[in-house]
C-alpha positions as CSV (number, residue, x, y, z in Angstrom):
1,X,240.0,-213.8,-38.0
2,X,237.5,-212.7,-40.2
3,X,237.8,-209.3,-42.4
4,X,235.2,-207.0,-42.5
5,X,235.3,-205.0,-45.9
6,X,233.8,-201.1,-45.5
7,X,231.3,-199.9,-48.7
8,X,231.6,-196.3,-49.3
9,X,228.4,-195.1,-49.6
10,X,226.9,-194.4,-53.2
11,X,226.3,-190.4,-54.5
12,X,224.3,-190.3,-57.3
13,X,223.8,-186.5,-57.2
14,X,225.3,-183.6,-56.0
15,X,225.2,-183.3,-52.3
16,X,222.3,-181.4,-51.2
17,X,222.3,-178.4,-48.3
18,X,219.9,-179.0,-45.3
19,X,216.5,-177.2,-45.7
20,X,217.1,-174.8,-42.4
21,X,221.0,-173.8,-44.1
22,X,219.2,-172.9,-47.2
23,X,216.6,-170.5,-45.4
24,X,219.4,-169.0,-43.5
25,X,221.6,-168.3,-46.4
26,X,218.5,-166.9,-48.5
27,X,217.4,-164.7,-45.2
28,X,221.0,-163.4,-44.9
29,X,221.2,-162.5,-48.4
30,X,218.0,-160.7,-48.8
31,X,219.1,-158.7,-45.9
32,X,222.5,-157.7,-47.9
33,X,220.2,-156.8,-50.5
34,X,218.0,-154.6,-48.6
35,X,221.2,-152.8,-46.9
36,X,222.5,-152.3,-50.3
37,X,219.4,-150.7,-51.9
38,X,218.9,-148.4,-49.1
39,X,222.5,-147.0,-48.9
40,X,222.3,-146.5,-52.5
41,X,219.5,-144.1,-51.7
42,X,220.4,-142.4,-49.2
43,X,224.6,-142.5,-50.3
44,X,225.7,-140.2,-52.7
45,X,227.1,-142.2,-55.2
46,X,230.9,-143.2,-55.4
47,X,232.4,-140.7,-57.6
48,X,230.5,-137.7,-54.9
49,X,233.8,-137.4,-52.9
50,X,233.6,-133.9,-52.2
51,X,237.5,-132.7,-53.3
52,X,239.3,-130.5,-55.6
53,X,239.4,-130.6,-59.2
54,X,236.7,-133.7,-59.2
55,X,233.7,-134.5,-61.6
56,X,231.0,-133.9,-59.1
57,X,228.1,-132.6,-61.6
58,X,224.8,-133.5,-60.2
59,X,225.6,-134.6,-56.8
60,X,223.7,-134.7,-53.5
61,X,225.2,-132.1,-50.9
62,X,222.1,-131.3,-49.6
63,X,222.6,-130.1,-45.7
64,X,226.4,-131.3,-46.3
65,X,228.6,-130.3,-43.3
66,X,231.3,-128.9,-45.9
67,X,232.9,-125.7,-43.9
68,X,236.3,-125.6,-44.8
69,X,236.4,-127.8,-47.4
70,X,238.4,-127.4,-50.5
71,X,236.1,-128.0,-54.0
72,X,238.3,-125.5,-56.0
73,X,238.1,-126.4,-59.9
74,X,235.7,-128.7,-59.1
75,X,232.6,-129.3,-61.4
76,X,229.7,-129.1,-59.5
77,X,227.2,-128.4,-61.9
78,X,223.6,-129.0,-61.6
79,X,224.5,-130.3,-58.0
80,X,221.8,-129.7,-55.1
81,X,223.8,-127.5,-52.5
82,X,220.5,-126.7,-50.8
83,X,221.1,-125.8,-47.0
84,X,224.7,-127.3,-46.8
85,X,227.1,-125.4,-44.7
86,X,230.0,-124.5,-46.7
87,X,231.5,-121.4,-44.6
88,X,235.0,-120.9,-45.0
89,X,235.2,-123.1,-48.1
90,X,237.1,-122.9,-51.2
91,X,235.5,-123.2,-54.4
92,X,238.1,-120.9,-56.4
93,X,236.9,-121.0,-60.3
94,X,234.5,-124.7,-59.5
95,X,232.0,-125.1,-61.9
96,X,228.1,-124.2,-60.2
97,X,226.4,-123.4,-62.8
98,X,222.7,-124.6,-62.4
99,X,223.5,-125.3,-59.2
100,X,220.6,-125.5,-56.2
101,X,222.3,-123.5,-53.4
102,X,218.9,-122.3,-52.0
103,X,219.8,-121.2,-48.1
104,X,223.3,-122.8,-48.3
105,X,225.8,-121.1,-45.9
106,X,228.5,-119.7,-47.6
107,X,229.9,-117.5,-45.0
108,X,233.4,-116.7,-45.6
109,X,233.7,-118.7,-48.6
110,X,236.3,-118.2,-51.9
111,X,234.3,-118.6,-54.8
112,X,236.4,-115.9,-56.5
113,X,236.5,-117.1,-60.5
114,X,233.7,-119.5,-59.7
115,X,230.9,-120.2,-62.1
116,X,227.5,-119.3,-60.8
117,X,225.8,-118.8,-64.0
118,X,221.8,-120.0,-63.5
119,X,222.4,-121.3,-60.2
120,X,219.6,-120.8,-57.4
121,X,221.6,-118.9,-54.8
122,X,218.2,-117.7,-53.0
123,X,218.7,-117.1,-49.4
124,X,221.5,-118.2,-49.1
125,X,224.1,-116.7,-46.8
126,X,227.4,-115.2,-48.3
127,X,228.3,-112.7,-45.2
128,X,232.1,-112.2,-46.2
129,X,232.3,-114.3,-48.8
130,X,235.0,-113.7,-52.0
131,X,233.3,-113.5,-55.5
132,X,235.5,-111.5,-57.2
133,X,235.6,-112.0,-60.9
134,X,232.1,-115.2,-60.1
135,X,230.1,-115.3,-63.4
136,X,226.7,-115.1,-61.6
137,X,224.8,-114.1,-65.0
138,X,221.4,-114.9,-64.8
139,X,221.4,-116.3,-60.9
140,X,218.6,-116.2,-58.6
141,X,219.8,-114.3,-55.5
142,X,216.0,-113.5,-54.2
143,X,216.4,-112.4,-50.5
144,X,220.5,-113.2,-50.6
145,X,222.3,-112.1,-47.9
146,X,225.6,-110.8,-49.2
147,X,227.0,-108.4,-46.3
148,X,230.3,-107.7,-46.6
149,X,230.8,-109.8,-50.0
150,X,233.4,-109.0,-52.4
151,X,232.3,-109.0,-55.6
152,X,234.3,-107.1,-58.1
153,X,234.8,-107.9,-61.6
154,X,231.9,-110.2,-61.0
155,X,229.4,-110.5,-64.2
156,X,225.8,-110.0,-62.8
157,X,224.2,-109.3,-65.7
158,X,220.3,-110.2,-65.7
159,X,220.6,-111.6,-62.1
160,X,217.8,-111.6,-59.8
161,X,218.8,-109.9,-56.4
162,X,215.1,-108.9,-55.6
163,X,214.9,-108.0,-51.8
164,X,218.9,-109.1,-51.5
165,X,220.5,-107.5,-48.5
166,X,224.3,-106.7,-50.0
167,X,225.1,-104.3,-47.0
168,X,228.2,-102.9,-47.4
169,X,229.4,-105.2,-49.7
170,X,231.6,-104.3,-53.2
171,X,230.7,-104.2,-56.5
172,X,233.6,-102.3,-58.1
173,X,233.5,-102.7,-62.1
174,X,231.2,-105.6,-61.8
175,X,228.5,-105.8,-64.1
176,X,224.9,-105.7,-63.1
177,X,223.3,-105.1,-65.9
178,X,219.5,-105.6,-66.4
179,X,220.1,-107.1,-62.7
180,X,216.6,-106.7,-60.9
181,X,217.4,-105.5,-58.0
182,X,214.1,-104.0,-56.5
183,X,213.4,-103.1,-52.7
184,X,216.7,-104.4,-51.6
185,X,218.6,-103.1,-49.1
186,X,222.1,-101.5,-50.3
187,X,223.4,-99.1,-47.6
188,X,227.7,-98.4,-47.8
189,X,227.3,-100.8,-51.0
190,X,230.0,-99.7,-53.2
191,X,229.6,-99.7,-57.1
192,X,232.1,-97.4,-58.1
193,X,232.7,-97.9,-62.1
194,X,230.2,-100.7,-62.0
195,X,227.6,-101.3,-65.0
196,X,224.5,-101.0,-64.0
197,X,222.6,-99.7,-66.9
198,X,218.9,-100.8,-67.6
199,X,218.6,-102.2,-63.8
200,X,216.1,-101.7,-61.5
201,X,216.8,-100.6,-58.4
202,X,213.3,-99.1,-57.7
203,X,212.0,-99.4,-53.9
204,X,215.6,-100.3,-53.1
205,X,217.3,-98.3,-49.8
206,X,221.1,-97.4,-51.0
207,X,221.8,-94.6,-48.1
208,X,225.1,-93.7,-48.3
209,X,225.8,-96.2,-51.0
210,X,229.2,-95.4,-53.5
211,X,228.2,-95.0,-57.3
212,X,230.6,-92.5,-58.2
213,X,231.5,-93.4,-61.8
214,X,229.2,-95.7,-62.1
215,X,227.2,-96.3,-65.3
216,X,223.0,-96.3,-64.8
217,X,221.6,-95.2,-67.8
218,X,218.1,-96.0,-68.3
219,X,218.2,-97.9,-65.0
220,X,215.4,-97.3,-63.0
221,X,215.9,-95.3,-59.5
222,X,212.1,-94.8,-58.7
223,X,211.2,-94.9,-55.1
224,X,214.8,-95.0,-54.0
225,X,216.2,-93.8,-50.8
226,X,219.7,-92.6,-51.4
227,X,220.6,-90.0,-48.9
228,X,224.0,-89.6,-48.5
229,X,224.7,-91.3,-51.4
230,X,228.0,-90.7,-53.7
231,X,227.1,-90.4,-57.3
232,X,230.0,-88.1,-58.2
233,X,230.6,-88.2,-62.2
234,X,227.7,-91.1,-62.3
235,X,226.4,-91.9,-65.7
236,X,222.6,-91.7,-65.0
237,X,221.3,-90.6,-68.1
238,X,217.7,-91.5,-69.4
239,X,217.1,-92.9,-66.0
240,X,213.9,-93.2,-64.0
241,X,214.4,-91.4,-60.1
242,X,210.9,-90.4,-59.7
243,X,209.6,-89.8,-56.2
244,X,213.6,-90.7,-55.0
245,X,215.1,-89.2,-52.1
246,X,218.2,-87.5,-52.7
247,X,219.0,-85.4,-49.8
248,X,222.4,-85.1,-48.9
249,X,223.5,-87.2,-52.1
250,X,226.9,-85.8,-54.0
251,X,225.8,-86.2,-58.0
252,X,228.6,-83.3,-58.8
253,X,229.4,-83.5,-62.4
254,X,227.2,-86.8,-62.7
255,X,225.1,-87.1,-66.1
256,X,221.5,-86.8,-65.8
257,X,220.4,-85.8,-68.8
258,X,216.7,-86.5,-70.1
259,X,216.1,-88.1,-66.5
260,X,212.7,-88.1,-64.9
261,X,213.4,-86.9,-61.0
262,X,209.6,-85.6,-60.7
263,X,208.1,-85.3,-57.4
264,X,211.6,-86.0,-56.0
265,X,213.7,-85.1,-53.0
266,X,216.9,-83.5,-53.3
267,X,217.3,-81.4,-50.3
268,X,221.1,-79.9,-49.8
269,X,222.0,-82.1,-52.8
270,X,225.5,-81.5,-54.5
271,X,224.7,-81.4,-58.2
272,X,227.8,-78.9,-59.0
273,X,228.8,-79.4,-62.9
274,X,225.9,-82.2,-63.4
275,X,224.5,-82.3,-66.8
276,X,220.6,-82.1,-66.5
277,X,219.7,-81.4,-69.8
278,X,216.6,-82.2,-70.8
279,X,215.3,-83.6,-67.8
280,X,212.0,-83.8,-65.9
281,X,211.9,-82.1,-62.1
282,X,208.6,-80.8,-62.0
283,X,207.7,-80.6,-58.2
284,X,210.9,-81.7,-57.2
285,X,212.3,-80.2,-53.6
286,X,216.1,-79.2,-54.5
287,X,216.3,-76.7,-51.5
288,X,219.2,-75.4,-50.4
289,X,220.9,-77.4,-53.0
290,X,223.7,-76.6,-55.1
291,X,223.8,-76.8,-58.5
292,X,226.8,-74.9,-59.5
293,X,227.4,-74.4,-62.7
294,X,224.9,-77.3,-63.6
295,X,223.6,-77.0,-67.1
296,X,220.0,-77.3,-67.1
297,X,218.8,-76.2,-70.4
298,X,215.7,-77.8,-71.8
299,X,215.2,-78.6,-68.3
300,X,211.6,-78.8,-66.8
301,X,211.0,-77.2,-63.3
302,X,207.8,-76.6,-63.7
303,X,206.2,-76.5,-59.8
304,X,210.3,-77.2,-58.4
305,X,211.5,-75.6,-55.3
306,X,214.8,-74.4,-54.8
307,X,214.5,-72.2,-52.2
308,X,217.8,-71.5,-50.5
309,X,219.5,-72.9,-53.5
310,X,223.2,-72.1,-54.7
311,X,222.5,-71.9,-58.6
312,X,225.4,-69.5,-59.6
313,X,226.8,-69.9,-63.2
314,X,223.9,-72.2,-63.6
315,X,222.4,-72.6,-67.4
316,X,218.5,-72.7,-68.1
317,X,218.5,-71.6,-71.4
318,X,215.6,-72.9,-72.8
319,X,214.0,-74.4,-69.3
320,X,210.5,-74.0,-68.1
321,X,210.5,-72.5,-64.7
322,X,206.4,-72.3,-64.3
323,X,205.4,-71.6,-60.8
324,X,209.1,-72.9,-59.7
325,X,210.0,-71.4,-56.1
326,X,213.9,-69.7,-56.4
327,X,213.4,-67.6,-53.1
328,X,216.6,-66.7,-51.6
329,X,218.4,-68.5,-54.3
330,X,221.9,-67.6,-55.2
331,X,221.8,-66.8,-59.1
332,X,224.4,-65.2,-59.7
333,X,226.0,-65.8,-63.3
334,X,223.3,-67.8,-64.0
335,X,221.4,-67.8,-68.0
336,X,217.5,-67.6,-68.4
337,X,217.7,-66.9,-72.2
338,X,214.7,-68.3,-73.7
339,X,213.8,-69.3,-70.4
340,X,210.0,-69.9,-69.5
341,X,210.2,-67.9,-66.1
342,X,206.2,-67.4,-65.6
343,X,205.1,-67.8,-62.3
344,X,208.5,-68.2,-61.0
345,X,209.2,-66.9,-57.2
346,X,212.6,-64.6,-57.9
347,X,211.8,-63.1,-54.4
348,X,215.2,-62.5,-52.5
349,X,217.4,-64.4,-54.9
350,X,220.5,-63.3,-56.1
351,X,220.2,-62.1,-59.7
352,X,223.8,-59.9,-60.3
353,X,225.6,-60.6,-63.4
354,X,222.3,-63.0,-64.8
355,X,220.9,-63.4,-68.3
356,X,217.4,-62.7,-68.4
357,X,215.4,-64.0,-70.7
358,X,215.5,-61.3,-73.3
359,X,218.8,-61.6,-73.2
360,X,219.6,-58.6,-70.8
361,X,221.6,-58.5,-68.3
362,X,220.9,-58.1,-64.3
C-alpha cells in the first residue's frame, strides 16, 4: 500500500479579504457614517434630556412637544425654546435667562421663581401661567399674551411688553419699572402696590384696570384709556396723562402733584382728597367730577371745565382759573385766595362759606 503524504499549503502573508467583501464592508460603513452625522444634526445632543434639575444650557427645544413636562431647577440658559409647546409644564425657579422662547406655548405653565432675565419671550403664549416672584428684568415680551397670568412679586424692571395683551392678569407688588409698555392692552389688570415708576404706558387701554397704591411717578400715561380704572391712593406724581381718558376712574386721595393731564378727560372722575398741586389741566373735561377736598393750589385750569363738578372744601390757592367753566359747580368751603379767577364761569355754582380771592368770605 502506498502512503500519500498531504502538504499544507504555504502563507507567506496575511490572508487577504475578497475584493467584493471589501466593497461591502466599506459601503456599509460609509452608510454608518452618514446615519451618524445626520442624527447628530438633527439630535439634540446627549446631555439635552429634558428633566429636572439638569444642565441643559444651550439646547435645541425648538417646536418640542414638552406639555407637562417637569424642567424645575433646570438650567436652560441660552436654550432655543422657540414655538415648543410647554403648557402645563413646570419650570419652578429653572434657569432661562437668554433664553429664545419666541411664540412658545406656555399656557398653564409654573415658572414661579424662574429666571427670565434677557430672554426673548415675544409672542409667546402664557394664558394662565404662574410667574410669581420670575426675574423677567430686561425680557422681550413684544406682543405676549399673558391673560390671566400671575405675576406677583415678579421683577420687570426695563422689560419690553410693547403691544403685550396681559388681560386680567396680576401684577401685585411686582416691579415694572422703566418697563415699556406702550399700546398694550391691560383691561381688569391688577397692579395694586406695584412699581411702576418711569414706565410708559402711553397708547396703552387699562379700562377698569386696579392701580390703587400703586407707584407711577414720572411714568408716562399719555393717550391712555382708563375708564373705570381704580387708582385710589396711587402715587402718580410728575407723570405724563395728557390727552388720557379718565372718566369714571376712582384717583381719591391718589398723588398727582406737578402732573400734566392737559387736554384730558376726566368726566364723573373721583379725585376726593387727591393731591394736585402743581399740576397742568388746562382744557381738561373734569365735569361732574368730584374733587372733594382735593388740594389744587398752584394748580393750572386755565380753559378746564368742571361744570356740574362737586368741588366743596376744595383748595386753589394760588391756581389759575382763566376762562375755566365751574357752572353749576358745588363750591362750597372751597379757597380761591390768590387765586387767578379771570374769565372764570362762577354761573350757578355754589359759592357759601368760600374764600374769595381777597381773602373774603362768600
Amino acid at each position: 500500500m502506498v502512503a500519500v503524504r498531504l502538504r499544507r499549503p504555504t502563507v507567506t502573508g496575511a490572508m487577504k479579504t475578497p475584493k467584493p467583501v471589501v466593497l461591502l464592508l466599506s459601503a456599509a460603513l460609509l452608510a454608518l457614517s452618514a446615519g451618524c452625522t445626520e442624527a447628530a444634526r438633527t439630535a439634540p445632543p446627549g446631555k439635552c434630556v429634558p428633566a429636572p434639575n439638569e444642565d441643559l444650557r444651550g439646547c435645541d427645544f425648538s417646536k418640542a412637544r414638552l406639555s407637562g413636562a417637569d424642567l424645575s431647577n433646570a438650567d436652560l440658559s441660552g436654550a432655543n425654546l422657540s414655538g415648543a409647546n410647554l403648557s402645563g409644564a413646570s419650570l419652578v425657579n429653572a434657569n432661562l435667562s437668554g433664553a429664545n422662547m419666541y411664540y412658545a406655548s406656555l399656557l398653564g405653565a409654573n415658572l414661579s421663581g424662574a429666571n427670565l432675565s434677557n430672554s426673548d419671550l415675544s409672542k409667546a403664549y402664557f394664558f394662565g401661567a404662574n410667574l410669581v416672584k420670575a426675574s423677567l428684568v430686561a425680557a422681550n415680551l413684544y406682543e405676549a399674551n399673558l391673560t390671566d397670568a400671575d405675576l406677583s412679586y415678579a421683577n420687570l424692571s426695563g422689560a419690553n411688553l410693547i403691544h403685550a395683551k396681559p388681560v386680567n392678569a396680576v401684577f401685585v407688588y411686582a416691579d415694572l419699572s422703566y418697563a415699556d409698555l406702550e399700546g398694550s392692552f391691560l383691561a381688569k389688570a391688577d397692579f395694586s402696590f406695584a412699581d411702576l415708576s418711569h414706565a410708559d404706558l402711553s397708547k396703552s387701554a387699562m379700562i377698569g384696570s386696579n392701580f390703587s397704591d400703586a407707584t407711577l411717578v414720572s411714568a408716562d400715561l399719555s393717550d391712555t384709556v382708563l375708564t373705570g380704572a381704580k387708582l385710589v391712593n396711587a402715587d402718580l406724581s410728575g407723570a405724563i396723562l395728557s390727552a388720557g381718558n379718565f372718566s369714571f376712574a376712582d384717583l381719591s386721595g391718589a398723588n398727582l402733584s406737578g402732573t400734566k393731564l392737559t387736554v384730558s378727560k376726566a368726566t364723573n372722575a373721583d379725585l376726593s382728597g387727591a393731591n394736585l398741586s402743581g399740576a397742568v389741566l388746562i382744557k381738561t373735561d373734569l365735569t361732574d367730577a368730584k374733587l372733594v377736598g382735593a388740594n389744587l393750589s398752584g394748580t393750572n385750569l386755565t380753559d378746564a371745565k368742571l361744570v356740574g363738578a362737586n368741588l366743596s372744601d376744595a383748595d386753589f390757592s394760588g391756581a389759575q382759573l382763566l376762562w375755566t367753566k365751574l357752572t353749576k359747580s358745588v363750591l362750597r368751603g372751597a379757597n380761591f385766595s390768590n387765586a387767578n379767577l379771570f374769565g372764570v364761569d362762577l354761573t350757578e355754582a355754589d359759592l357759601s362759606g368760600a374764600v374769595m380771592p381777597d381773602a373774603s368770605r362768600n
